[in-house]
Legacy VTK file of the C-alpha trace (Angstrom):
# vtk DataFile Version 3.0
C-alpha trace
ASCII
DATASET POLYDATA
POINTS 80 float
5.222 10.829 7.852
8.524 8.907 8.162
9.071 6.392 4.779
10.161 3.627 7.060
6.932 4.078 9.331
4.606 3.740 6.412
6.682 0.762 4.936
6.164 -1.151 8.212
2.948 -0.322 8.711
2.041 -1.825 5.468
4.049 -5.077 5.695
1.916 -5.537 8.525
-1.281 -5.473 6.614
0.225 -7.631 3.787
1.368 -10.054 6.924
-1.862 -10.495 7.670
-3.656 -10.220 4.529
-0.881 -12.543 2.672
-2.535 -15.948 4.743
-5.532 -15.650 2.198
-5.257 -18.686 -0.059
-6.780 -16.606 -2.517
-4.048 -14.610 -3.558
-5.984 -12.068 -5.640
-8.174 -11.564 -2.281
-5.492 -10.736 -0.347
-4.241 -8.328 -2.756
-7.187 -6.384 -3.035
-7.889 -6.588 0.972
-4.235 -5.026 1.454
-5.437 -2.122 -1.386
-8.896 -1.636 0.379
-7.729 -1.356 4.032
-4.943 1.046 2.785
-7.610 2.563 1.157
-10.034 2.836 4.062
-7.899 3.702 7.067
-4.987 5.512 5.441
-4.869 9.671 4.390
-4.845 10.803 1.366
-1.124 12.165 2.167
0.147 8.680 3.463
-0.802 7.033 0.616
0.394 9.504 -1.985
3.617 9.065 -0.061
3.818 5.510 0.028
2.877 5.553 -3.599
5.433 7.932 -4.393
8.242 6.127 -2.859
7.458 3.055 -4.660
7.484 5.149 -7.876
10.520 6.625 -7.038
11.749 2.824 -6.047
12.820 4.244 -2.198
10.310 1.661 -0.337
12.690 -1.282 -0.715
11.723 -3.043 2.469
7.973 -3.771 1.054
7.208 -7.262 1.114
6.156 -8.319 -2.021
2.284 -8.979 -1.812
2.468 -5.433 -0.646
3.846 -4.493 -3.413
1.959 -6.551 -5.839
-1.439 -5.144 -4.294
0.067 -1.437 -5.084
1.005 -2.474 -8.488
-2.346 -4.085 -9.173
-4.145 -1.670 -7.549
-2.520 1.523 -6.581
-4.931 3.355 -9.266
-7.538 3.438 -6.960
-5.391 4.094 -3.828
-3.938 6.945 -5.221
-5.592 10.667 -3.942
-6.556 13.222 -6.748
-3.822 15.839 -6.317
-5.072 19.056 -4.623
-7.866 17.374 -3.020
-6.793 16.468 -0.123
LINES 1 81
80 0 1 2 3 4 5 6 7 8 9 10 11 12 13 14 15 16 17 18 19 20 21 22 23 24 25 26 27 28 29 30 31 32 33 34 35 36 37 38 39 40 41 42 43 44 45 46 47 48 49 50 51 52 53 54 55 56 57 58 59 60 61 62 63 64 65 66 67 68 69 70 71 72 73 74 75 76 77 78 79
């Protein structure tokens, strides 16, 4: 799937997650609903690209919820 796609997808979920006032809440809903309704492969990829520091447009609670917890979004290679 296209980077860009993925990136805007996400910023939507942080859009909507980020009006939490609990900001560690909102993090972690961003990580589960990625986690829930995403594949394996998109979120390797979006993972990937953040590594790789080519998903510049990601706002940054999105960002924050993949650094705090991209662990458990991540796939176990070869499992897919």
């Amino acid at each position: 799937m296209n980077i860009d796609h993925l990136v805007h997808m996400a910023n939507r979920i942080g859009d909507f997650f980020a009006a939490q006032p609990d900001r560690e809440e909102a993090l972690l809903g961003i990580a589960d609903h990625i986690r829930k309704f995403w594949t394996p492969t998109m979120r390797a990829q979006l993972i990937d690209s953040v590594q790789a520091g080519e998903a510049t447009d990601l706002r940054d609670v999105v960002l924050d919820a993949l650094r705090a917890h991209g662990s458990s979004l991540a796939p176990h290679r070869g499992k897919e």
